[in-house]
DOVOZA-988637 format. One record per residue (C-alpha): chain; x, y, z. Coordinates in steps of 0.1 Angstrom, whole numbers, plus 5000, padded with zeros to 4 digits. Example, Ala and Ser with C-alpha at 12.3 -4.5 7.8 and 13.67 -1.06 7.14 Angstrom:
  unit     u     v     w
     A  5123  4955  5078
     A  5137  4989  5071
***
This chain:
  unit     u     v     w
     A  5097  5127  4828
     A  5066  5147  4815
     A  5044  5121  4832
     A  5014  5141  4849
     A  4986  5128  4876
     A  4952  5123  4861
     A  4916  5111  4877
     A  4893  5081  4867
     A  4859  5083  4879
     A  4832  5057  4888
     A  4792  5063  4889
     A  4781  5040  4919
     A  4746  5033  4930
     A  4735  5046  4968
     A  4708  5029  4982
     A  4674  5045  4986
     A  4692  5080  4967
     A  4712  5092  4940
     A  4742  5077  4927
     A  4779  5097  4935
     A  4808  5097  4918
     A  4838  5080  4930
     A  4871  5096  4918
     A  4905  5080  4921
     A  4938  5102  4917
     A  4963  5085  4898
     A  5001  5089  4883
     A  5020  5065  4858
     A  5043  5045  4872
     A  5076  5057  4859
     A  5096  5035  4837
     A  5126  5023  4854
     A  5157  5036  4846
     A  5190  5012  4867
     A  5215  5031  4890
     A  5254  5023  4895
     A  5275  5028  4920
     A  5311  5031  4909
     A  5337  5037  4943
     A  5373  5042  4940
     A  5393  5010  4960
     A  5425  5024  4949
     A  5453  5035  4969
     A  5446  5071  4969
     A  5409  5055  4984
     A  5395  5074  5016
     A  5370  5080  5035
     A  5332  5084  5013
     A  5312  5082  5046
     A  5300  5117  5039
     A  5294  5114  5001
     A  5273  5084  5004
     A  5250  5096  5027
     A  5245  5128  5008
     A  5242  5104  4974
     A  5216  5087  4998
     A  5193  5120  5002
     A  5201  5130  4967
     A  5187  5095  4949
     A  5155  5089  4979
     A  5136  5119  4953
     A  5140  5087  4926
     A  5113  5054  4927
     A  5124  5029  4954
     A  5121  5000  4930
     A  5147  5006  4903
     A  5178  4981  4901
     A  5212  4993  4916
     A  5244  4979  4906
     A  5274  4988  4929
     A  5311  4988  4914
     A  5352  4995  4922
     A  5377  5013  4894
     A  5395  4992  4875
     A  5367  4963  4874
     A  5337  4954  4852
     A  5323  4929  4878
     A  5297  4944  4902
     A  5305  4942  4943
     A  5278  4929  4967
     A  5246  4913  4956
     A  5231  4913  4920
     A  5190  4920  4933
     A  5197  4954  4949
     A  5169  4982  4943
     A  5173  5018  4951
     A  5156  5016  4980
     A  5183  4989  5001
     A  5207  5018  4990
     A  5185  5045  5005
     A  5172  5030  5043
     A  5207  5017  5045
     A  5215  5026  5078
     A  5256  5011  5071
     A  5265  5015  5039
     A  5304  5007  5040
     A  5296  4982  5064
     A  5271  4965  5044
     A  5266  4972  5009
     A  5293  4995  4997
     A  5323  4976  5011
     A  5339  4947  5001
     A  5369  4932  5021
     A  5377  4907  5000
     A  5387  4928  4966
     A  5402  4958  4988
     A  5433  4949  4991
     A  5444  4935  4951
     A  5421  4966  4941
     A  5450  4987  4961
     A  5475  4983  4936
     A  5451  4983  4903
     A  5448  5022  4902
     A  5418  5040  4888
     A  5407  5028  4858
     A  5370  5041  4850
     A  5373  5020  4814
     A  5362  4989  4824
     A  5331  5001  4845
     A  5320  5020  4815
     A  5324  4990  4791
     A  5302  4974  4819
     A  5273  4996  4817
     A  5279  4996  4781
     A  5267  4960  4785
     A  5238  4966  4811
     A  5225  4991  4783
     A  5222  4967  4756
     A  5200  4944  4779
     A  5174  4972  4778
     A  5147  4969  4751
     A  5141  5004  4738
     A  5156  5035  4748
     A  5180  5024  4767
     A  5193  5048  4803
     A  5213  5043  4831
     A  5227  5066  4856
     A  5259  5058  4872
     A  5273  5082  4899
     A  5315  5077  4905
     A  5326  5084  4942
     A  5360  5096  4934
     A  5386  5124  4943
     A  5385  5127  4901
     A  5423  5109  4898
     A  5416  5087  4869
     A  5444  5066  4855
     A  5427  5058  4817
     A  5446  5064  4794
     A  5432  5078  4754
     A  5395  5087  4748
     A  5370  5071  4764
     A  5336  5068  4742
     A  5308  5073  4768
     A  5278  5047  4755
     A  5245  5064  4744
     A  5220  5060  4772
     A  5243  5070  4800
     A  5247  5094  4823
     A  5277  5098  4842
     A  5288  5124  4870
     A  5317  5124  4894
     A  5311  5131  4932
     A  5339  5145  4941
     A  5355  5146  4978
     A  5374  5181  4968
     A  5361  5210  4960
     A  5396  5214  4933
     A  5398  5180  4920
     A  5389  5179  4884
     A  5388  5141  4865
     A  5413  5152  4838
     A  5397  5133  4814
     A  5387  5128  4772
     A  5363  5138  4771
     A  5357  5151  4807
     A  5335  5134  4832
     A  5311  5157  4847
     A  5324  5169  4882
     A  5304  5176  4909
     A  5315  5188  4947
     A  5281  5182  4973
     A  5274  5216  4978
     A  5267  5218  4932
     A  5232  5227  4928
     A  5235  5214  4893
     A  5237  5179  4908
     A  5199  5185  4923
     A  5193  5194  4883
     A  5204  5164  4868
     A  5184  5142  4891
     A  5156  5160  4881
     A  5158  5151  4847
     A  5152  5120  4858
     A  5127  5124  4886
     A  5091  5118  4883
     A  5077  5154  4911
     A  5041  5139  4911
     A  5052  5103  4916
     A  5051  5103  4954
     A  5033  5127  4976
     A  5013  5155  4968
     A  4988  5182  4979
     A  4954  5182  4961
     A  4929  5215  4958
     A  4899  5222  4942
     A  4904  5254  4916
     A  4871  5271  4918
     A  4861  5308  4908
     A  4829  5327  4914
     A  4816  5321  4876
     A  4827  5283  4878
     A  4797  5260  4871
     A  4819  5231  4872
     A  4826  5231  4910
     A  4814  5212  4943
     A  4808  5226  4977
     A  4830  5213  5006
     A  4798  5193  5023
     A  4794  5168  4991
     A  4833  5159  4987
     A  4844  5128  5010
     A  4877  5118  5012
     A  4875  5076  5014
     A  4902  5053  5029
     A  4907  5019  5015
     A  4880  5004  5040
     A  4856  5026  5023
     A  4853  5046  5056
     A  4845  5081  5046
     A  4861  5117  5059
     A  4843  5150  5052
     A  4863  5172  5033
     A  4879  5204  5054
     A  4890  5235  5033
     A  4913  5239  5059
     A  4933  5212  5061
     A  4963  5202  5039
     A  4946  5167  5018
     A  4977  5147  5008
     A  4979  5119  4988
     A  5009  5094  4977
     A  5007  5086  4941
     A  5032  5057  4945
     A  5001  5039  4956
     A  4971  5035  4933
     A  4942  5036  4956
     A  4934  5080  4963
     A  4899  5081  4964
     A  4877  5106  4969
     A  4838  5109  4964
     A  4815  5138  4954
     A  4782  5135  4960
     A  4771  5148  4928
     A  4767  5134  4890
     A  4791  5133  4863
     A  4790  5160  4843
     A  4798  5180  4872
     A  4827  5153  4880
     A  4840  5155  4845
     A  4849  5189  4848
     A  4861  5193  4880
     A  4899  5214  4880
     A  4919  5203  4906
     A  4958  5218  4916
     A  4980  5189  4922
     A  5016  5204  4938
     A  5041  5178  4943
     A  5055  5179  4979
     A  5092  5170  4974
     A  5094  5206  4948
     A  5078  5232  4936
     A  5064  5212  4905
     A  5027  5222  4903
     A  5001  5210  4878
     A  4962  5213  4871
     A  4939  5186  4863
     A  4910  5193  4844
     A  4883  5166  4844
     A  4881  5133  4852
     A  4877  5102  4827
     A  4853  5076  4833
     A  4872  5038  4835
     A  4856  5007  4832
     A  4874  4989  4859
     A  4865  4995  4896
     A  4868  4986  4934
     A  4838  4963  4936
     A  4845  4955  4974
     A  4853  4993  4981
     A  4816  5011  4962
     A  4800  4984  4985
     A  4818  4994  5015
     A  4805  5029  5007
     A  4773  5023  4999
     A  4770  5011  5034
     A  4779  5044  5046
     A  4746  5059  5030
     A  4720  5031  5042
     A  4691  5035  5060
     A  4681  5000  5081
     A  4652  5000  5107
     A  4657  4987  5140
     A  4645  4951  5130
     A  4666  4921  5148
     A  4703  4937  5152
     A  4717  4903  5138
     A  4702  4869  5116
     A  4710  4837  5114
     A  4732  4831  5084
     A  4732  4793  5086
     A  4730  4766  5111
     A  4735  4730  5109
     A  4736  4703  5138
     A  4741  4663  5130
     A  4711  4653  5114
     A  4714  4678  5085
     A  4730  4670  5053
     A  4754  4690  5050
     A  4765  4688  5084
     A  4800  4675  5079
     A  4807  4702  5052
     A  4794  4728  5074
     A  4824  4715  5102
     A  4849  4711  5075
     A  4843  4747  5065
     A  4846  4759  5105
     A  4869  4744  5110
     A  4889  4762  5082
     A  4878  4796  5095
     A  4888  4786  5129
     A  4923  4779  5121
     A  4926  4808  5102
     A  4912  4832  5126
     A  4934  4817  5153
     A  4967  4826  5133
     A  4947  4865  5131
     A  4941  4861  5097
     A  4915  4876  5072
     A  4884  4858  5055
     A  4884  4878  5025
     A  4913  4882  5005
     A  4926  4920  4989
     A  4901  4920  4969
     A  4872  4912  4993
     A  4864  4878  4978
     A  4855  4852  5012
     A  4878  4825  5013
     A  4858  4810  5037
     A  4823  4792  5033
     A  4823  4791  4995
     A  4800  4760  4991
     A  4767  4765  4981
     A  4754  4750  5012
     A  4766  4783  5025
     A  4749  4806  5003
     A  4732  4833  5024
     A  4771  4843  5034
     A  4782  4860  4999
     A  4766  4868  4966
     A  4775  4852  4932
     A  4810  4861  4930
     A  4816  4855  4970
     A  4816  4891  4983
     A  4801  4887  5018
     A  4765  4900  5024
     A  4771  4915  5056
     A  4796  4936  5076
     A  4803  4909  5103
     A  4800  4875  5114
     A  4800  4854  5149
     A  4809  4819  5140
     A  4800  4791  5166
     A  4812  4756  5164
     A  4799  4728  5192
     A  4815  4698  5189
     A  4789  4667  5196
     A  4819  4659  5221
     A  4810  4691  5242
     A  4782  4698  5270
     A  4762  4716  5246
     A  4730  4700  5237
     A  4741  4692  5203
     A  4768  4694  5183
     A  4762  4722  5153
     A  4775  4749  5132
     A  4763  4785  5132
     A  4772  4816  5122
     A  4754  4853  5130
     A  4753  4880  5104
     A  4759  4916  5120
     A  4756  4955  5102
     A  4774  4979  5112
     A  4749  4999  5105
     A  4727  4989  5134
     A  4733  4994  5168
     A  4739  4969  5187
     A  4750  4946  5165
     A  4740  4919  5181
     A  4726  4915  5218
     A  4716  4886  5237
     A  4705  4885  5277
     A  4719  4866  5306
     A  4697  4834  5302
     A  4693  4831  5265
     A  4711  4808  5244
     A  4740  4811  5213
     A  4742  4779  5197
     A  4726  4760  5222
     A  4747  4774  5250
     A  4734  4791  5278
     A  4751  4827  5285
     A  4755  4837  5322
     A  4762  4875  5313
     A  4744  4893  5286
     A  4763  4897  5255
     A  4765  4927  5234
     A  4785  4934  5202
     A  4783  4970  5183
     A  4802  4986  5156
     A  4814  5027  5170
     A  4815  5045  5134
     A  4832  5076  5154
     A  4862  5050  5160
     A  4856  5024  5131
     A  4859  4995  5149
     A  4838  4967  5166
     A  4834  4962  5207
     A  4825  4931  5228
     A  4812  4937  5258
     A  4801  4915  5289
     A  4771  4929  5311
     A  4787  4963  5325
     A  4824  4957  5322
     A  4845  4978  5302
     A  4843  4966  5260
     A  4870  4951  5246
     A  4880  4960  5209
     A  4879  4933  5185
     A  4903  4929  5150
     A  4889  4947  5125
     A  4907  4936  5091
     A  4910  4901  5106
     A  4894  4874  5119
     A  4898  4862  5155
     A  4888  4836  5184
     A  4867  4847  5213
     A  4872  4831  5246
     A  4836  4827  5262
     A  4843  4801  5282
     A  4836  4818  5317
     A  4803  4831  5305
     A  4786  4799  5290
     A  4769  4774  5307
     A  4790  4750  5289
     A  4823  4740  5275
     A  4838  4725  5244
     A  4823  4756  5223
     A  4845  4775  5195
     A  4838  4811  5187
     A  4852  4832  5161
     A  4848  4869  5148
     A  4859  4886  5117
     A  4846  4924  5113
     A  4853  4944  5074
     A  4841  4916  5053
     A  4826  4940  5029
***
């Protein structure tokens, strides 16, 4: 696989400065090529405890998600069941106990010898399913006594090897199966034919020389997580990545022609496969919810009121009963601890117009936070309504009220005070002096305010990282 990593880049807009560059490192997802399986049931069957497990550290350097089939000599039906990936092979913690044993076909497959013929003729078949250049790899646990008789015509696409349980058994074959004992280095080789190094994780490092133009200084390079939360980069530290995942941001603070060419070593961490990347290419497609997130992390707010009032709407407005069929849908999901955005940071939650200061045009929220209040006209409060509080993250407190004011028509009989702590990235409730209480962040959630309202029958829910 000559696959290689590669960056896309992003210009993005910073509020009240110039824009920076967001980069993402990414890697082709390799193609998938199916495993088998093949284990000897025969008489002259033993013990494979040992050659499993090492077959299990051998295949974990190959993607997770390609199809294994397991089969026995002498059969061309596969054991076990028919949706097994590579990975239920490799975090088996059992295997002959649960997916390379089969109780039921041991004791006829006793007598049947050890026929490798009719597995081949199956993954002759499994071959011809595939489109365009077809592969397999199909790995026999055996002590290399095969009973076939005459030449056996190996299918193109296929690559066969023999794990042998002796270091002197030999499969005696025409033409000969490759023979491997554990302790073969040529083994490693063969799976690394097939091994993607980068696909996985990796170290990343700026190359820079003294007569580079094209290079950053430590201070504008930001490593971002997928809340947009941003890490200064440390020349010190080891920055790994995982390229089986296609969010690896980072973000220069610079334009980009510098970005573009950037050289960057990429060494794969499971061998000594090494690579440099130089420059970046701009893409089209981007991380709406994620360049907003970050462009938080640069603004500048003044120390006007900490939160606004996104909406609020008691029985004698219109839209009243909309307004309490859309609480009531947050409230349910916030007391199952569920989100109101979805991946993609689009609200699921207040989408009606009537609701419009809570997202922009496409239903990304407009602020970090929100404090939704629902008072049934059944409670004490003095009217039933809907409200909901925006809050910044940005600002500190987020939002404060004293002992004696009111939230939604409720009086509070401690002061209230909810902040965002940007050294920990999370939000905090607190209650006059006592100690603050860490909300969800990624989802939403109900508060219990009962003991500090003047009144009962009142709903209250949070959700932090809406944007």
């Amino acid at each position: 696989m000559n696959a290689t990593p590669s960056f896309q880049y992003r210009t993005i807009p910073l509020p009240g400065r110039e824009p920076a560059v967001l980069m993402n490192l990414t890697m082709p997802k390799p193609s998938p090529v199916p495993v088998a399986l093949v284990l000897d049931y025969s008489d002259s069957w033993s013990d494979v405890t040992r050659q499993l497990s090492f077959l299990q550290r051998l295949l974990a350097a190959l993607p997770g998600d390609w199809p294994l089939s397991i089969y026995r000599l002498s059969s061309p039906d596969p054991i076990g069941r028919n949706d097994l990936r590579l990975l239920d092979f490799i975090e088996c913690s059992d295997l002959l106990g649960e997916l390379c044993f089969d109780s039921r076909v041991l004791v006829q497959a006793r007598n049947q010898g050890s026929f490798l013929r009719p597995v081949i003729e199956a993954l002759d078949a499994k071959l011809s399913e595939q489109s365009s250049d077809p592969k397999l790899l199909a790995f026999v646990l055996s002590d290399g006594e095969f009973t076939d008789f005459g030449e056996l015509v190996l299918p193109d696409g296929l690559v066969i090897a023999t794990i042998l349980n002796s270091t002197e058994a030999s499969s005696g074959l025409a033409p000969p199966i490759p023979c491997f004992t554990m302790q073969d280095a040529a083994l490693d080789s063969l799976i690394g034919r097939h091994r993607s190094p980068f696909y996985g994780a990796v170290t990343l490092e700026q190359v820079t020389h003294a007569t580079d133009e094209h290079s950053v200084l430590p201070s504008d390079l930001y490593r971002v997580d997928e809340s947009g939360r941003l890490t200064a980069w440390d020349t010190l530290e080891t920055h790994t990545f995982n390229l089986a995942k296609s969010s690896n941001y980072i973000l220069l603070d610079t334009d980009a022609e510098i970005a573009e060419g950037l050289r960057w070593k990429v060494r794969s961490a499971s061998s000594s496969a090494l690579t440099i990347i130089n420059g970046a290419t701009e893409s089209s497609q981007g991380n709406r919810r994620l360049e907003r997130k970050i462009a938080d992390n640069f603004k500048v707010e003044n120390d006007d009121a900490a939160s606004e009032v996104l909406f609020q709407f008691n029985p004698s407005s219109p839209q009243f009963k909309t307004a309490v069929q859309a609480a009531n849908q947050a409230m349910r999901l916030a007391e199952s601890s569920q989100a109101w955005v979805d991946d993609y940071g689009v609200a699921t939650v207040f989408r009606d117009p009537a609701f419009d200061p809570f997202c922009d045009d496409v239903g990304i929220p407009n602020c970090d936070a929100m404090l939704l209040i629902y008072a049934s006209d059944s409670s004490e409060a003095k009217d039933g309504q809907v409200a909901a509080y925006a809050l910044s993250s940005q600002r500190t407190p987020g939002m404060k009220l004293d002992s004696g004011e009111r939230l939604a028509g409720a009086l509070l009989t401690r002061s209230l005070n909810i902040h965002f702590d940007p050294k920990q990235y999370r939000w905090y409730l607190q209650f006059g002096d006592a100690n603050a209480i860490e909300l969800e962040f990624y989802n939403a959630e109900m508060l219990d305010l009962s003991q500090h309202l003047g009144t009962t029958g009142i709903k209250i829910a949070f959700s932090g990282n809406l944007r």
